[in-house]
C-alpha positions as CSV (number, residue, x, y, z in Angstrom):
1,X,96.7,114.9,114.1
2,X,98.3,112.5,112.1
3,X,100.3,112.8,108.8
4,X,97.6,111.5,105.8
5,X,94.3,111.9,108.4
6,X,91.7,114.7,107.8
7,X,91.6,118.1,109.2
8,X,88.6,119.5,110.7
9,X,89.3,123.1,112.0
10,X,86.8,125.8,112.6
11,X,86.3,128.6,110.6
12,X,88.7,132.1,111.3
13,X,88.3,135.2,110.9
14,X,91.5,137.0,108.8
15,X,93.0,139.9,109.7
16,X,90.6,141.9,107.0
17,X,87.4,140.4,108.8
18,X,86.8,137.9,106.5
19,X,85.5,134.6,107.8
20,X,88.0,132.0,106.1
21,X,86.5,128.1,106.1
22,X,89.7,125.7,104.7
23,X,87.1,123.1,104.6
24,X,86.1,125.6,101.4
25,X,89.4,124.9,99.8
26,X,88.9,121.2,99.2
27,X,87.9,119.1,96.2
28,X,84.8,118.6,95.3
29,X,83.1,117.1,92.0
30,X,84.8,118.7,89.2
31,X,86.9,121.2,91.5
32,X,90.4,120.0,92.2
33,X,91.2,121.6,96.0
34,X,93.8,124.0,96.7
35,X,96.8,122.8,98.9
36,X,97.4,124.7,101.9
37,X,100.4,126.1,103.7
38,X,99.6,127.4,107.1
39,X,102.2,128.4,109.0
40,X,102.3,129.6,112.8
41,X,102.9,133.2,113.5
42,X,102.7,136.5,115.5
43,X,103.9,140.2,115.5
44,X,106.1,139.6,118.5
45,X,107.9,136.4,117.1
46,X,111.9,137.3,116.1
47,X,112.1,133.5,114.3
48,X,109.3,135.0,112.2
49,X,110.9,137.4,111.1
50,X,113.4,135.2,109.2
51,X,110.1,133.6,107.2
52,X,107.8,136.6,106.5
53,X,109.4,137.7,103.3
54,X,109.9,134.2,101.4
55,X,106.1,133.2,102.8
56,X,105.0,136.3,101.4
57,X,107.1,136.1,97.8
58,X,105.7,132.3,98.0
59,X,102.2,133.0,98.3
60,X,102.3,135.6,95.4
61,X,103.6,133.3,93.5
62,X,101.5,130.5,93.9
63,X,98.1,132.2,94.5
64,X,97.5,130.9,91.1
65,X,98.9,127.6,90.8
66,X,96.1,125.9,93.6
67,X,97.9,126.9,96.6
68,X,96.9,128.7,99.7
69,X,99.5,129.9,101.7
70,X,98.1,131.6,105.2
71,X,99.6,132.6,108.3
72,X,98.0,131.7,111.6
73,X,98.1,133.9,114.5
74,X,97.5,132.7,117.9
75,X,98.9,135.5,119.8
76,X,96.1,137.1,122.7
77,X,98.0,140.4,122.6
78,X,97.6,140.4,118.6
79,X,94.4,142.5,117.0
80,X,93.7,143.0,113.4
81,X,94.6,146.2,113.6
82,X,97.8,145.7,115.1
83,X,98.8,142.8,112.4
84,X,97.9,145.1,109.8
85,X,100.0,147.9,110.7
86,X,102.6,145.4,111.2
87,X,102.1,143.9,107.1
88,X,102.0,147.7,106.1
89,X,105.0,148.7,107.8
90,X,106.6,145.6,106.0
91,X,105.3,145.9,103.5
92,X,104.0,142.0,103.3
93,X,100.3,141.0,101.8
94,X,100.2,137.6,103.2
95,X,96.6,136.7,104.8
96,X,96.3,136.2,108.8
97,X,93.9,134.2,110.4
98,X,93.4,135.6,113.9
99,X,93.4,132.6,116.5
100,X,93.0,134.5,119.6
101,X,91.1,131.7,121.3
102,X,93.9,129.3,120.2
103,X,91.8,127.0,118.8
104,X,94.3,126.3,115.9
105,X,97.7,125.9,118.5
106,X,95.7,123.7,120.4
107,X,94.3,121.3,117.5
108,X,97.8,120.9,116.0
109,X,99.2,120.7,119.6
110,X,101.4,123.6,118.6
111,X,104.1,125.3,121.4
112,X,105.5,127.6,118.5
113,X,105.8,130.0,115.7
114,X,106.8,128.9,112.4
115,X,105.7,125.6,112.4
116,X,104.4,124.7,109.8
117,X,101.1,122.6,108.3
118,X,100.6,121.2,105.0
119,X,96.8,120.0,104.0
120,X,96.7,118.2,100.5
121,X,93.4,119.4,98.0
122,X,91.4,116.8,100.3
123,X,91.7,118.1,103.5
124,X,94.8,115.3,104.6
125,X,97.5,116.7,106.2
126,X,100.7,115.9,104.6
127,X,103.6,117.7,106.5
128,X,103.4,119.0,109.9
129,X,106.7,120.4,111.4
């Protein structure tokens, strides 16, 4: 997609079984949307390792300030149990959607981890790279 077009992705589970709609994030009458930072990521991924601890210290700190930071995994080998014992050995709280069916790599025509996705409060993406 296309810097300043509108996303349309399907909803995810996250790695607490919660289904997670971003479409649910954006502004509505008299409800400005959150901004979303959704970055590409998996247990087995050494360039993630580098990002995990200022993505999670980011999304503390702007959980209340209308942003949504989320980390997307696409990995097949990946389970929510096995991304959880991975944030709990780390000790790191960000969410995870769990991608197995690639649905989210494949819409954003993404080959790797870290990359990164940036969706104003109206659903526009504003930075992809």
């Amino acid at each position: 997609p296309g810097l300043g077009r509108e996303i349309e992705l399907p909803a995810l589970k996250d790695n607490g079984g919660k289904e997670v709609r971003l479409e649910a994030l954006r502004s509505r009458e008299g409800h400005e949307g959150k901004i979303v930072m959704l970055t590409f990521w998996c247990t087995t991924c050494h360039s993630c390792r580098a990002i995990e601890r200022g993505f999670d210290a980011k999304a503390k700190e702007y959980a209340d300030r209308g942003v949504f930071f989320v980390m997307v995994d696409s990995s097949y080998t990946d389970s929510p149990d096995s991304v959880n014992q991975f944030l709990a050995k780390r000790e790191l709280g960000f969410p995870v959607l769990m991608d197995p069916e690639s649905e989210y790599a494949r819409y954003f025509d993404t080959k790797l981890t870290t990359t990164t996705a940036v969706i104003d409060g109206k659903g526009r993406l504003r930075y992809f790279g």
